[in-house]
N, CA, C and O atoms as CSV, one atom per row, in Angstrom:
chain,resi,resn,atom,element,x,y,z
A,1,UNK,N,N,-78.536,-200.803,-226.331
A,1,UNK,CA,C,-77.723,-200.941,-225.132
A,1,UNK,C,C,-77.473,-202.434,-224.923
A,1,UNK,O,O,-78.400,-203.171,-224.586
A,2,UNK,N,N,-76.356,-202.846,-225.098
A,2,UNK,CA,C,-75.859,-204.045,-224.679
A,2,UNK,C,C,-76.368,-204.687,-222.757
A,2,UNK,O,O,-76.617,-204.115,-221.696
A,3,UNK,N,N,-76.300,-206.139,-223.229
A,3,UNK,CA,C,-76.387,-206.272,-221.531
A,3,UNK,C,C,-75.397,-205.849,-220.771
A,3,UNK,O,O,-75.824,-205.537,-219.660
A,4,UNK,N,N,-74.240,-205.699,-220.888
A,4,UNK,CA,C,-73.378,-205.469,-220.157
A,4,UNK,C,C,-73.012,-203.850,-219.906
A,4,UNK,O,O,-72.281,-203.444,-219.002
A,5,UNK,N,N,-73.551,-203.182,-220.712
A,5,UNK,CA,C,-73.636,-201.418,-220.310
A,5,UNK,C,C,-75.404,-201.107,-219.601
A,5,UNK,O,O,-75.667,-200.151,-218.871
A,6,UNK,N,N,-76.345,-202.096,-220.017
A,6,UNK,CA,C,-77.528,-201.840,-219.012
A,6,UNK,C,C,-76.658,-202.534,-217.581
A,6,UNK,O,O,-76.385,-201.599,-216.829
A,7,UNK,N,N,-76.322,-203.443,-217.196
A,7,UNK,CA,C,-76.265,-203.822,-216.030
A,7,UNK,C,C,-74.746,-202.771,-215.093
A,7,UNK,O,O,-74.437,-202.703,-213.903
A,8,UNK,N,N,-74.242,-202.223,-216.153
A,8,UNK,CA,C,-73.228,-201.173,-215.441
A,8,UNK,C,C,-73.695,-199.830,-215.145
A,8,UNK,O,O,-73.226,-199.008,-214.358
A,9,UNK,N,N,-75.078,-199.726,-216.202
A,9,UNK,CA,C,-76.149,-198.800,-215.889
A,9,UNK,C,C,-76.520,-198.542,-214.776
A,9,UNK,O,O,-76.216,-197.561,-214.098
A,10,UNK,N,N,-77.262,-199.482,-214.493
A,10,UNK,CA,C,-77.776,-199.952,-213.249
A,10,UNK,C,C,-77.018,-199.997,-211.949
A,10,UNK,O,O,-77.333,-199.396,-210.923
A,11,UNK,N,N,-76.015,-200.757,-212.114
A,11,UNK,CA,C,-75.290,-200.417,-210.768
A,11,UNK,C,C,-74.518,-198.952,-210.301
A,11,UNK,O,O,-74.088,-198.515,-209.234
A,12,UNK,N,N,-74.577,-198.537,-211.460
A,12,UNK,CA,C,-74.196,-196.564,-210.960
A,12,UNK,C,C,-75.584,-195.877,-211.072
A,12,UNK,O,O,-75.668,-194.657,-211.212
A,13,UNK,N,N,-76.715,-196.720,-211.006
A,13,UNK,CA,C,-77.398,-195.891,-210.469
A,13,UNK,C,C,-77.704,-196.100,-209.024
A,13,UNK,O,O,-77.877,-195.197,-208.205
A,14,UNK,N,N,-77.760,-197.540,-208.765
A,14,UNK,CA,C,-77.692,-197.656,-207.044
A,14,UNK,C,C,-76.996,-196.564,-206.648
A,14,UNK,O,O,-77.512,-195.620,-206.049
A,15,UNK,N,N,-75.326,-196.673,-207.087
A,15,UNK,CA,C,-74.578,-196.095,-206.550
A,15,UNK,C,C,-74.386,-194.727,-206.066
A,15,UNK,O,O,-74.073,-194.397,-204.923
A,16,UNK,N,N,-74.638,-193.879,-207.194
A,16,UNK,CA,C,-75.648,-192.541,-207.306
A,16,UNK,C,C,-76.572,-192.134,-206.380
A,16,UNK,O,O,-76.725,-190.990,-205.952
A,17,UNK,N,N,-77.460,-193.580,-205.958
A,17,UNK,CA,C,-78.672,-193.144,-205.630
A,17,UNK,C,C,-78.102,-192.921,-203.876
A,17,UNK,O,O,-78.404,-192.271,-202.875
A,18,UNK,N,N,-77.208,-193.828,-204.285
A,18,UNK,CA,C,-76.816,-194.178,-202.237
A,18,UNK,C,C,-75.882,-192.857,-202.145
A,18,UNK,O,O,-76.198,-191.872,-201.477
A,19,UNK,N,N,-74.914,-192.947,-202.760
A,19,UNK,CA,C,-74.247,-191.287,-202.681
A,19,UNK,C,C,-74.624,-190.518,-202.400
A,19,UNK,O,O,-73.924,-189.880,-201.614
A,20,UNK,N,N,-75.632,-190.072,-202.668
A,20,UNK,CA,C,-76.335,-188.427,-202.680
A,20,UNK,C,C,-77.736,-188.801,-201.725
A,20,UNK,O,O,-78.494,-187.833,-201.782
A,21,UNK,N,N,-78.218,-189.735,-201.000
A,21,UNK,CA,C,-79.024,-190.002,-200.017
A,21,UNK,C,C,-78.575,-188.814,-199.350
A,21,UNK,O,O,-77.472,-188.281,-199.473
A,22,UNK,N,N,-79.739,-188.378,-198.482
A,22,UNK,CA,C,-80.940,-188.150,-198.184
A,22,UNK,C,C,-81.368,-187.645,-199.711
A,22,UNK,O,O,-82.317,-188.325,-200.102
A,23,UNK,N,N,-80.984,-186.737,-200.606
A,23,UNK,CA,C,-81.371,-186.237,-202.140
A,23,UNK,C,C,-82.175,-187.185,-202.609
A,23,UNK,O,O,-82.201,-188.307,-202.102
A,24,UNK,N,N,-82.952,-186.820,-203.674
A,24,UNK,CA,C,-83.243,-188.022,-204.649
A,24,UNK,C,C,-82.424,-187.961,-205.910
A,24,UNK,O,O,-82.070,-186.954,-206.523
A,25,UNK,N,N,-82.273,-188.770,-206.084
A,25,UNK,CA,C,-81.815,-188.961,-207.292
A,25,UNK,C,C,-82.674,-189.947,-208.618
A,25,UNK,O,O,-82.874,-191.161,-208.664
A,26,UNK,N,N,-83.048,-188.848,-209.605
A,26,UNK,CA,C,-83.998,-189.206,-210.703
A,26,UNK,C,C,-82.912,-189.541,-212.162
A,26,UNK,O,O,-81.854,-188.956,-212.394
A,27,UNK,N,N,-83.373,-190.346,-212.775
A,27,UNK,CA,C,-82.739,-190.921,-213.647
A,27,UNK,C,C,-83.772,-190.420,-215.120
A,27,UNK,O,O,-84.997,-190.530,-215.177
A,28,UNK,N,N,-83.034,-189.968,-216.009
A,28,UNK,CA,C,-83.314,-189.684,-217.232
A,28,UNK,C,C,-83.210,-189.856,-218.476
A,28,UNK,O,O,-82.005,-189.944,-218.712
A,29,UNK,N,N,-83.987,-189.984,-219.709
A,29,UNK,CA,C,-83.649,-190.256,-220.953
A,29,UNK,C,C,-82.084,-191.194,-220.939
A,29,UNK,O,O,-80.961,-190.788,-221.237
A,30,UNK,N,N,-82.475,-192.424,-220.523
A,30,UNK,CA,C,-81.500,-193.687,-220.225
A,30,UNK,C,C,-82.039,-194.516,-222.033
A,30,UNK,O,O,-83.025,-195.125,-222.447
A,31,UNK,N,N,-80.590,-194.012,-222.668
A,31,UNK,CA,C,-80.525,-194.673,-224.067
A,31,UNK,C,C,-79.493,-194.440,-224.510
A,31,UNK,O,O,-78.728,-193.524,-224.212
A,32,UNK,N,N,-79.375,-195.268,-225.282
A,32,UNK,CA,C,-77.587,-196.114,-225.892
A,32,UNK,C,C,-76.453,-195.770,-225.238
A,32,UNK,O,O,-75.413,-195.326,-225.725
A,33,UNK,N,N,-76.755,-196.039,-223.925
A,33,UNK,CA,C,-75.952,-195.816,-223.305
A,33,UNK,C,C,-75.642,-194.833,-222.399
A,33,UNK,O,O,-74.595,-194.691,-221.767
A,34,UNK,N,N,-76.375,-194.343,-222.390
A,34,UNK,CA,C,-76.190,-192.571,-221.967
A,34,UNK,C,C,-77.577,-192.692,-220.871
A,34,UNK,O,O,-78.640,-193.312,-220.883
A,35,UNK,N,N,-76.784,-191.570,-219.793
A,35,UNK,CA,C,-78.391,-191.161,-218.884
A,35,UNK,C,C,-78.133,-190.495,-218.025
A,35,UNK,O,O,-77.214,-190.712,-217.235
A,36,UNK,N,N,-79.118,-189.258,-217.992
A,36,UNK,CA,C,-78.334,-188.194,-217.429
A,36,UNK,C,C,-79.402,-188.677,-215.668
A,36,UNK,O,O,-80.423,-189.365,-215.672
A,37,UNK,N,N,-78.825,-188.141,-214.558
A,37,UNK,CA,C,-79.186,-187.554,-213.301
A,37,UNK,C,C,-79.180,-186.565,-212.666
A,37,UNK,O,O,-78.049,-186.079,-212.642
A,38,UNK,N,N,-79.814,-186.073,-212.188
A,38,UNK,CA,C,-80.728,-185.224,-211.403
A,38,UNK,C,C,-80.833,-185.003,-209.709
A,38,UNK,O,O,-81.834,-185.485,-209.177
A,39,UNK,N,N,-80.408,-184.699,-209.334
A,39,UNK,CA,C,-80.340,-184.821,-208.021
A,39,UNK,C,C,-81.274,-183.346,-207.028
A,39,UNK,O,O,-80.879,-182.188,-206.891
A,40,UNK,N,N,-82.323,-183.868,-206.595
A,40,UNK,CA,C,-83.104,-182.963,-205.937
A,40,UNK,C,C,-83.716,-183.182,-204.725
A,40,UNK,O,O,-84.466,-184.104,-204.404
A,41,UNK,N,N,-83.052,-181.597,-203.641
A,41,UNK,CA,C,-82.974,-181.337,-202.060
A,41,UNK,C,C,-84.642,-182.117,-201.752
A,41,UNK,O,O,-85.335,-182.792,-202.514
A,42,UNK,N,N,-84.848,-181.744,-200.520
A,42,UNK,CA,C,-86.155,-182.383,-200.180
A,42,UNK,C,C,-86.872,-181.117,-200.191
A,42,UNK,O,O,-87.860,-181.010,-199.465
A,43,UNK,N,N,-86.490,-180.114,-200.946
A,43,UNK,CA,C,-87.968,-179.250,-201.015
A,43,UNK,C,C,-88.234,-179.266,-202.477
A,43,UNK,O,O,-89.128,-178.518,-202.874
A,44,UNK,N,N,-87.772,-179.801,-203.107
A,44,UNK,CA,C,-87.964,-180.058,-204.703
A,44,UNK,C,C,-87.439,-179.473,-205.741
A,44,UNK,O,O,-87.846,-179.398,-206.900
A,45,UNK,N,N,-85.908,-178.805,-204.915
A,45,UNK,CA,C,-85.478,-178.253,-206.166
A,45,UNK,C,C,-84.030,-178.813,-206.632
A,45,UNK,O,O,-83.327,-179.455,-205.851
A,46,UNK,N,N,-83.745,-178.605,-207.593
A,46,UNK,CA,C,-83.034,-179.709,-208.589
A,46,UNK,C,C,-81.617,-178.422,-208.103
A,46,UNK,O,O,-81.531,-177.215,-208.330
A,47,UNK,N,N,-80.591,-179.484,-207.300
A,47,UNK,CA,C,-79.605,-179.228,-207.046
A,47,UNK,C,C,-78.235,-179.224,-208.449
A,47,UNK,O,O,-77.614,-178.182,-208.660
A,48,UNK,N,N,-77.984,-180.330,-209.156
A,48,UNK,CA,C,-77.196,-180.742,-210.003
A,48,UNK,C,C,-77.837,-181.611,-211.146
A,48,UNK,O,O,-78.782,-182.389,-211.013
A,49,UNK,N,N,-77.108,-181.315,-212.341
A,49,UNK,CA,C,-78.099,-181.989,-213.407
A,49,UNK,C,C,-76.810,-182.677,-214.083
A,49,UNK,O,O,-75.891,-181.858,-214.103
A,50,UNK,N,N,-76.505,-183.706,-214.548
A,50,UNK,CA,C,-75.487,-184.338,-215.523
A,50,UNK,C,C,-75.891,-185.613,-216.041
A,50,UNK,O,O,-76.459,-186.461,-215.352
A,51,UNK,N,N,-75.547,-185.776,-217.474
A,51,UNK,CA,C,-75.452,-186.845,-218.378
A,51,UNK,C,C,-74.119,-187.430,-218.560
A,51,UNK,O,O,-73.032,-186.856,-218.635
A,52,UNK,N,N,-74.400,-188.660,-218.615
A,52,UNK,CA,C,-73.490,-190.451,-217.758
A,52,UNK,C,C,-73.071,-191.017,-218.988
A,52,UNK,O,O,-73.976,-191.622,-219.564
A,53,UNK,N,N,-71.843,-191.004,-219.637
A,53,UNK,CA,C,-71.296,-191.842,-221.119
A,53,UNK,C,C,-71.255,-192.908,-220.593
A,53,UNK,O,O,-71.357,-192.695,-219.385
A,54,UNK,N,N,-71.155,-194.078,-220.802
A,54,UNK,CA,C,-70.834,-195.539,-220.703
A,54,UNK,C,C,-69.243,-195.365,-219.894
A,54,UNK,O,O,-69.090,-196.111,-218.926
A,55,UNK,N,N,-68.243,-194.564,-220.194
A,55,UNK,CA,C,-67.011,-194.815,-220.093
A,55,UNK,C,C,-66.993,-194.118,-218.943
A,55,UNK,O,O,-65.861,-194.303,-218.496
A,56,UNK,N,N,-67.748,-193.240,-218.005
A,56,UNK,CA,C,-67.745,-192.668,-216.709
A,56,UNK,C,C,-68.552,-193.672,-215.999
A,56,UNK,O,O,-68.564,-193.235,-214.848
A,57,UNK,N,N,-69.271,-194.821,-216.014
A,57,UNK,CA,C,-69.622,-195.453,-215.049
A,57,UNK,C,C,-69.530,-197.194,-215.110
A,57,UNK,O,O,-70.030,-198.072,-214.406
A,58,UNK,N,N,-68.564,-197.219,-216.410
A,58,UNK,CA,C,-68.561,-198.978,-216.589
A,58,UNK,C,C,-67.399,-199.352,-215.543
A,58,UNK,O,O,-67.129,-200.547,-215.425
A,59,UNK,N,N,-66.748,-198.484,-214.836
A,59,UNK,CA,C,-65.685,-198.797,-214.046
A,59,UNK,C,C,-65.997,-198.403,-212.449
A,59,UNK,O,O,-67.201,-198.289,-212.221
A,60,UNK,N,N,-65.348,-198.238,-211.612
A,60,UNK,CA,C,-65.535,-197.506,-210.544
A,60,UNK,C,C,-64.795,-196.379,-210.215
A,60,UNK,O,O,-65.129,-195.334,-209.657
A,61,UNK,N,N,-63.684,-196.787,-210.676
A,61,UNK,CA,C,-63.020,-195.138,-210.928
A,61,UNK,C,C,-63.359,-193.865,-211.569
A,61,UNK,O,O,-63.409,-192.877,-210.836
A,62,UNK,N,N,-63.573,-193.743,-212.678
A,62,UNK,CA,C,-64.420,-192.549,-213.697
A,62,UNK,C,C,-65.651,-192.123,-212.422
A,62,UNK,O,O,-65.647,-191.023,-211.869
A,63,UNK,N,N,-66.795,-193.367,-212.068
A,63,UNK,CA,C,-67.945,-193.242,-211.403
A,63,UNK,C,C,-67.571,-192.629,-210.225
A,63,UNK,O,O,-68.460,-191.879,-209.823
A,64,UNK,N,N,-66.324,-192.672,-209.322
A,64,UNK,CA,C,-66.332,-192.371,-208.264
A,64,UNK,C,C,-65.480,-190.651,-208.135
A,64,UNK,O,O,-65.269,-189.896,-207.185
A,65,UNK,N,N,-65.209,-190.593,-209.473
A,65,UNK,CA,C,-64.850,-189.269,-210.095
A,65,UNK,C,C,-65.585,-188.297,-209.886
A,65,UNK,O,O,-65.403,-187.221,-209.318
A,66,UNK,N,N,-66.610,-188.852,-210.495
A,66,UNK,CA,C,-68.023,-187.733,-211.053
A,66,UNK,C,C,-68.586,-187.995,-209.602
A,66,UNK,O,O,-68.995,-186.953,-209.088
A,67,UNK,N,N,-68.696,-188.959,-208.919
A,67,UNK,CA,C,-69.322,-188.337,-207.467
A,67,UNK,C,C,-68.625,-187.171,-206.370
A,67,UNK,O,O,-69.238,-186.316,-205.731
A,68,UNK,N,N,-66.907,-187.482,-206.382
A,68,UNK,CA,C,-66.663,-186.551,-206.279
A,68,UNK,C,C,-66.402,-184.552,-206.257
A,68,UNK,O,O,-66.258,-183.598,-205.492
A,69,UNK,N,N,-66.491,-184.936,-207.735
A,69,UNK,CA,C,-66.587,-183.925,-208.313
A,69,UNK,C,C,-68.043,-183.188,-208.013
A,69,UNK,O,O,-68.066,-182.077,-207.483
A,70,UNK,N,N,-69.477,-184.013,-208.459
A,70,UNK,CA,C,-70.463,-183.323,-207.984
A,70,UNK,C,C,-71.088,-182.674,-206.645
A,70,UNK,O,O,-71.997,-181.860,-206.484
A,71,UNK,N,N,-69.867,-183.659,-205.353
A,71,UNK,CA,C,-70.174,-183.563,-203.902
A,71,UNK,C,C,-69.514,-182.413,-203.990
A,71,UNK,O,O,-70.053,-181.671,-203.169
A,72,UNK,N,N,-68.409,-181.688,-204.671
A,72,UNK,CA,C,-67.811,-180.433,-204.351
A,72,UNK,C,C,-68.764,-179.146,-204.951
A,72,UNK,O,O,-69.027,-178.032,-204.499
A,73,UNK,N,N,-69.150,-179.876,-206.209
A,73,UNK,CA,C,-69.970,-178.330,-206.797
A,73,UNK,C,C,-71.211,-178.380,-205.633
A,73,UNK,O,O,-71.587,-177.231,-205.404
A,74,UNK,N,N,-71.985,-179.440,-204.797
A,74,UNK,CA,C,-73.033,-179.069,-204.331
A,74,UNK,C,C,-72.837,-178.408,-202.941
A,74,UNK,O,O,-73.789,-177.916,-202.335
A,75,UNK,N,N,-71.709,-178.411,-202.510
A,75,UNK,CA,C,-71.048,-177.351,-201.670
A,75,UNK,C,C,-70.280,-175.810,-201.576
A,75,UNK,O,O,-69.970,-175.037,-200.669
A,76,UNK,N,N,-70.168,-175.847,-203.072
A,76,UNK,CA,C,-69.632,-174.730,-203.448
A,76,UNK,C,C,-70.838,-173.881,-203.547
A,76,UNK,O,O,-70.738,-172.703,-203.889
């Protein structure tokens, strides 16, 4: 993982993490680029599960995609 896809890493995971607050959001098998999240209610059960390509979170658009998109399935 280059510095510049860890540090775009990283900032969609803040981002992630602040999105889906009150949830937690757990971060997983984070390698070459790739890392999937997890997002689980406060009684411990795992609401949504997805794995993160480099090209869905090096931008803010793609990233703000997939938050979208997951805020609808966790309502549906």
């Amino acid at each position: 993982m280059t510095m510049s896809t860890q540090i775009h890493a990283q900032d969609a995971i803040r981002t992630l993490t602040n999105a889906f607050a009150p949830m937690n959001c757990l971060i997983m098998a984070a390698r070459k680029g790739c890392f999937s999240f997890t997002l689980v209610n406060e009684h411990g059960i795992a609401r949504h599960s997805e794995r993160l390509y480099p090209d869905q979170y090096s931008s803010a658009e793609p990233l703000q995609a997939v938050i979208e998109r997951t805020r609808q399935a966790l309502v549906a």
